[in-house]
N, C-alpha and C positions, 0 to 999 in steps of 0.2 A: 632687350637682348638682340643680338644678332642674326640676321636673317640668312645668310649664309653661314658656313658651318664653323664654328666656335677654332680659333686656332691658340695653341699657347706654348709659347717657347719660354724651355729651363735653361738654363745654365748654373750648374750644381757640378763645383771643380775638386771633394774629395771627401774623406770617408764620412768625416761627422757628420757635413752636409748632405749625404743623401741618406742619413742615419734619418735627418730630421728632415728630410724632404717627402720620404716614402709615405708620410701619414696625408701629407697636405697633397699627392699626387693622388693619393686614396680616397680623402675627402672630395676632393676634384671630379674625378671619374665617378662620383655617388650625385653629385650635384649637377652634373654636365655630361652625361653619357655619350651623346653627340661628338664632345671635343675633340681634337688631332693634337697630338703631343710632339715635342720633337724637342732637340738640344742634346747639348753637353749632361751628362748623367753615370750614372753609373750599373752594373750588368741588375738589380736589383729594380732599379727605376726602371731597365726594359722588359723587364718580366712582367711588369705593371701596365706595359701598354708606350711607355716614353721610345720614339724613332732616335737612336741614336745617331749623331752629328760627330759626336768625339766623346770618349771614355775619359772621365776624371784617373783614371788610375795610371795612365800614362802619364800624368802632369806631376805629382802629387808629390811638392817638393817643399824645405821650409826653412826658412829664415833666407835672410836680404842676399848673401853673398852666392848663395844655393839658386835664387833663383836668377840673379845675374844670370851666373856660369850657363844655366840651362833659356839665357832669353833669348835667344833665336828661335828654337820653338813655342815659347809663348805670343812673340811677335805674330809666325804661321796660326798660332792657335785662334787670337786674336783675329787676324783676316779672314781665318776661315769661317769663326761666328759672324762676322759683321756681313759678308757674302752670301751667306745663307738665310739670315736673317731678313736681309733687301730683299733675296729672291722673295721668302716666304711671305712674308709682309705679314707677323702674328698678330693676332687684337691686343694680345698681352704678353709682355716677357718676365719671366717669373725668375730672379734673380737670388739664389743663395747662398750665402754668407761670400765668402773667396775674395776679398777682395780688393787683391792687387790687382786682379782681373777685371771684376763686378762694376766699380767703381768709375772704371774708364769707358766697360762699357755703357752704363749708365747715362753719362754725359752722351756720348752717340747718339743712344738712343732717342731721349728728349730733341736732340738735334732734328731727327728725322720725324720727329712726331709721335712716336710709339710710345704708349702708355706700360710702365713699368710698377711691379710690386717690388720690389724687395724685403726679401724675408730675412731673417738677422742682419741685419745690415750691421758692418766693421763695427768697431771698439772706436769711434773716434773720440767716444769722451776720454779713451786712455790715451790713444794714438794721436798727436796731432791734431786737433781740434777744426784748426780749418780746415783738414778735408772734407766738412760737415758740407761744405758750401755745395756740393757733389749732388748733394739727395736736395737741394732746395729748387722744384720746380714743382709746378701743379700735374705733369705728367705723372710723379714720384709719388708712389704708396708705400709706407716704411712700417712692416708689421715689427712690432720687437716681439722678446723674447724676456728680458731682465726690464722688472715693475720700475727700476729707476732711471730707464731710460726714454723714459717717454717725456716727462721732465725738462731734461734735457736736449731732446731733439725741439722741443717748445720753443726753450729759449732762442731755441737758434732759425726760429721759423721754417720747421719742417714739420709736417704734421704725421705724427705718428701713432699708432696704433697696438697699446698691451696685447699680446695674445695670449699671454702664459706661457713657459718654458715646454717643448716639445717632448723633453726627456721626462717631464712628470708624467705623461700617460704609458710614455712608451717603457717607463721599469716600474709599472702598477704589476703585472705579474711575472716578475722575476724570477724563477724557484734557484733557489741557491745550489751550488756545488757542492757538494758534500762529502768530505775525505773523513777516513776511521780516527786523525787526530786533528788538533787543529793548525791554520798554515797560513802564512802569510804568500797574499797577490803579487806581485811585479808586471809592472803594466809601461812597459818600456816605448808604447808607443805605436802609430799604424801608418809610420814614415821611413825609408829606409837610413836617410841620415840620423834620425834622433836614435833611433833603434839602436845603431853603431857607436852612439855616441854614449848613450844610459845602459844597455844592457850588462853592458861588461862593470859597470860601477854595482848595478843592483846584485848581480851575482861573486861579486866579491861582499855584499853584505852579508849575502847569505850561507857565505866560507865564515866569515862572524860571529855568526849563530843557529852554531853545531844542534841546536835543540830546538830549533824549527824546521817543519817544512816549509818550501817555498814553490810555487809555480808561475811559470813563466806563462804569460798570455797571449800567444803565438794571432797575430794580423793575420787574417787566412790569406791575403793579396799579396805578402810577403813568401818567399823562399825558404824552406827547410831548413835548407842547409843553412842561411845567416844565424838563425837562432845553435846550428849545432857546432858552428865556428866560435860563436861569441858567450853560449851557457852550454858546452856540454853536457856537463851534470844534472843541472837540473832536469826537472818533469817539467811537460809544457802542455800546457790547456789549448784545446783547440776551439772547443764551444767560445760560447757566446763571451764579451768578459763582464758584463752586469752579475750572470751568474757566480762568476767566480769570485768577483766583490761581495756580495751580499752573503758568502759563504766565507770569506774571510777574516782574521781578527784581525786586521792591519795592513796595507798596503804601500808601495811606492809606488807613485802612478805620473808619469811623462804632462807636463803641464799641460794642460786645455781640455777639453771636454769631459774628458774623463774623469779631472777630479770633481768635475759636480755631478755627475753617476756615481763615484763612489761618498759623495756627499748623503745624496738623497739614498742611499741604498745602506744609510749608517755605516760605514765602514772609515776606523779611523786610518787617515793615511797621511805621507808626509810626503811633498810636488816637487819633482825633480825634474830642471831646467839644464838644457847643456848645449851650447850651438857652437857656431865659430868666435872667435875673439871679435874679428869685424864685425858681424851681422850685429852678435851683444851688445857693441859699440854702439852703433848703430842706433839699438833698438833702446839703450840708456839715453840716447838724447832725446828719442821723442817720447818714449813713456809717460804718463801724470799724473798713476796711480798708487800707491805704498804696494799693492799687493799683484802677484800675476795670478794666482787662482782664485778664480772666480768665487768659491765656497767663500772666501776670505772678503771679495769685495762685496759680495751680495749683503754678508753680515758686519762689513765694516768692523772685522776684528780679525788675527790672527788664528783662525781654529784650527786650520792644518799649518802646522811646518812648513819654510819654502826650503829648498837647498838651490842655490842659482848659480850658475857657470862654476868662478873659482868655490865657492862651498860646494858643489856638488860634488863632493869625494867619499866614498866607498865611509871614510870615518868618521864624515857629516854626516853623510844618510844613516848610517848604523845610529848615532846618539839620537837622531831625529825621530827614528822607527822605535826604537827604547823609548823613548820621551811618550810619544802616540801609544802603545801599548801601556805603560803606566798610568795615562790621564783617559783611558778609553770610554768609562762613562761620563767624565765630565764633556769630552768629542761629543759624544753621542747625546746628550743632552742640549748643545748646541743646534748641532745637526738640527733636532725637531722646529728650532725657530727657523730655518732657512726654510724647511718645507711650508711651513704658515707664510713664508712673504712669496713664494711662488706659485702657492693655490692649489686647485687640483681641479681646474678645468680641460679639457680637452684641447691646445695649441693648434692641432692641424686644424678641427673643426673651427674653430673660433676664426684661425687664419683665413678660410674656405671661404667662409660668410662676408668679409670684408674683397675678396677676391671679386665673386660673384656678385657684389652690391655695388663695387668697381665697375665691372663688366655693364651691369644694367644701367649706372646712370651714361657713360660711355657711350 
């Protein structure tokens, strides 16, 4: 180990990722008391000890055309890590998921010599395949996160590292929401464009069907007012939204992380995609997988519904959400096999050990 004092720089650019970073910052600080933190993160990661550099929550934008418009500040964001970085000179930089960002920095990094982790490292087995060439250096530690892709970083000569899914430990104790009837989730998402984009479709599902209740699952990072401009009517959850999943008989949930929270937390639900035309464009040429939710690819089968751009209308999602509520235990009977192929070890911990055995041979 290091004779002077432990230094380690994040870069963790939005909500999921510091969802799933806070454990491994946790493990961290249990195993390295010593260390100096510092980076990109978010207000949750500074409560934990991380010196914030820049707030993910001013970046936190999505799809291709979205992040164009807003590149002049990624460009500043980008100089500003790299600047700071040099100064700092970390032993480690701990890299999480992000990345249109991650990725470029990545290659820097190795340039400069600095030993990097990366924790969820992108989807390139979906995305693009040769951006794989990115993470191929002996600087590069590639923890995953999905059991099938360790596999395939093999093939491609990057050595990589199972750790278990992060979200298995962290919705072990869940306690559900609990309303006097029962009521379907709407989980519109914790971006301000997709929000504007899904919310108004889910809540016209729910003008649909007059005989449920619905609740809107309000991003605390987001503004009030967006959600009272775009769902009036409805009630809106401010807790947690695992909670409100695992209290739900059905969901529509904004594609990416969330549908595999509401995977593991058995709640049957149906993934609603909705960007710009371009980005979609865009993002149909590099794709290479039949499925965008993860629940779906992990099991190699359609178990949730997808609705994507032109099906994503208010009269897709309504048959989708009837479909899911009619087939709910056969859902949920799925469901149990996804949790057997992701385990039920500890991710942060596991990641921590590999970090730290990094460090010493280092």
């Amino acid at each position: 180990m290091h004779a002077e004092k432990l230094r380690l720089y994040w870069v963790v650019g939005e909500l999921s990722g510091e969802n799933h970073a806070l454990g491994l910052l946790r493990a961290l600080r249990a195993r390295l008391p010593q260390a100096e933190h510092r980076g990109m993160g978010g207000p949750r990661m500074a409560e934990l000890g991380l010196h914030l550099v820049a707030n993910w929550e001013a970046y936190a934008v999505v799809g291709f055309v979205e992040v164009v418009r807003h590149l002049g500040r990624f460009v500043r964001l980008y100089r500003l890590l790299v600047e700071d970085i040099a100064r700092w000179r970390p032993h480690r930089v701990i890299l999480v998921d992000y990345p249109g960002l991650n990725l470029r920095l990545a290659r820097w990094l190795v340039q400069q010599g600095l030993p990097v982790t990366y924790f969820i490292p992108p989807q390139v087995w979906a995305w693009h395949t040769r951006r794989v060439r990115h993470l191929q250096h002996p600087l590069i530690q590639v923890l995953v996160i999905l059991p099938f892709e360790v596999d395939f970083y093999a093939r491609h000569g990057v050595q990589a590292f199972y750790v278990g899914h992060p979200l298995v430990e962290q919705l072990a104790g869940v306690v559900p929401f609990q309303d006097e009837r029962p009521f379907i989730a709407l989980l519109p998402g914790s971006r301000l464009a997709e929000v504007r984009q899904l919310l108004p479709r889910m809540a016209e599902v729910a003008v649909r069907m007059p005989d449920w209740r619905f609740y809107v699952s309000q991003a605390p990072h987001l503004p009030e007012a967006l959600y009272e401009e775009l769902a009036p009517s409805l009630p809106r959850f401010r807790g947690p939204a695992p909670a409100l999943l695992k209290g739900a008989s059905a969901a529509i949930v904004a594609s990416g992380t969330a549908t595999l929270e509401a995977a593991l937390l058995g709640c049957p639900s149906v993934i609603a995609y909705r960007g710009s035309w371009i980005s979609y464009w865009i993002a149909r040429q590099l794709v290479q997988v039949p499925y965008i939710g993860l629940p779906n690819l992990i099991l190699g089968k359609r178990v949730f519904p997808e609705r994507i751009q032109g099906e994503c209308t208010p009269a897709a999602l309504h048959q989708a959400l009837e479909e899911v509520l009619q087939q709910a235990e056969e859902i949920r009977a799925a469901l149990a096999q996804l949790q057997e192929r992701l385990g039920s070890g500890s991710a942060s911990e596991t990641a921590a050990d590999h970090i730290v055995s990094a460090l010493q041979a280092g």
